[in-house]
C-alpha atoms as one frame of an Amber mdcrd trajectory, in Angstrom:
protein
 -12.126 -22.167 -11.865  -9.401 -21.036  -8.666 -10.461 -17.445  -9.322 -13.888
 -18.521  -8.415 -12.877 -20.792  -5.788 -10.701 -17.661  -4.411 -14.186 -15.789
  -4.909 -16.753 -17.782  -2.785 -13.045 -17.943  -0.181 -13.458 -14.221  -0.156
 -17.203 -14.208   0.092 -16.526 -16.287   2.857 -13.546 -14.435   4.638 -15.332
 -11.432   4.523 -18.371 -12.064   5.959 -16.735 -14.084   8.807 -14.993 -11.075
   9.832 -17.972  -8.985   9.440 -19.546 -10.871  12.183 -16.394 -11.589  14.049
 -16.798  -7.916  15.349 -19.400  -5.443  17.664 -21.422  -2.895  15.345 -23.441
  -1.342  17.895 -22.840   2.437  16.691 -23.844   1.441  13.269 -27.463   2.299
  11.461 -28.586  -0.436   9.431 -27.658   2.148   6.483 -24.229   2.618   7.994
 -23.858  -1.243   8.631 -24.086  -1.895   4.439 -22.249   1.009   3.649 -19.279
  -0.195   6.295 -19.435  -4.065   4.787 -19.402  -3.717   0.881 -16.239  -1.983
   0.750 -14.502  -4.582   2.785 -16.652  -7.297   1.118 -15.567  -5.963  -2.461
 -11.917  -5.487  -1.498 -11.146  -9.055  -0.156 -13.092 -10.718  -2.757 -11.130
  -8.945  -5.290  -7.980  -9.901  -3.194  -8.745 -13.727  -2.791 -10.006 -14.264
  -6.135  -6.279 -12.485  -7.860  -4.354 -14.656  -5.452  -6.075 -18.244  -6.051
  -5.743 -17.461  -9.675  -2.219 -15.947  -9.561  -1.156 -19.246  -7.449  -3.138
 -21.227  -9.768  -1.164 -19.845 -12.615   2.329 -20.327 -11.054   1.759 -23.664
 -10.341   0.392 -24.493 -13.802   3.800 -22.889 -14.761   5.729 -25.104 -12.736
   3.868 -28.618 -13.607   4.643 -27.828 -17.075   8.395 -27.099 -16.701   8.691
 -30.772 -15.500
């Protein structure tokens, strides 16, 4: 369920910084091929980290 969570966060973070930014040299062609790299990168990135701090703290609840 996190690495979703960390999914729709990276969905989020991505396009948020997509927009946060001028693309006035870029073709409509140019502007997709610029954003699904990044898109696809910090998804991937947000969705190992909410599941790898998901996991650690599962770890630690179950040491106590």
């Amino acid at each position: 369920m996190t690495a979703f969570v960390g999914f729709m966060a990276g969905i989020f973070l991505a396009t948020a910084r997509h927009f946060s930014h001028n693309h006035l040299g870029y073709t409509p062609d140019g502007l997709v091929a610029h954003f699904i790299p990044h898109l696809i990168a910090t998804v991937s990135i947000c969705a190992l980290l909410f599941a790898l701090a998901s996991m650690i703290l599962n770890r630690l609840m179950q040491k106590r």
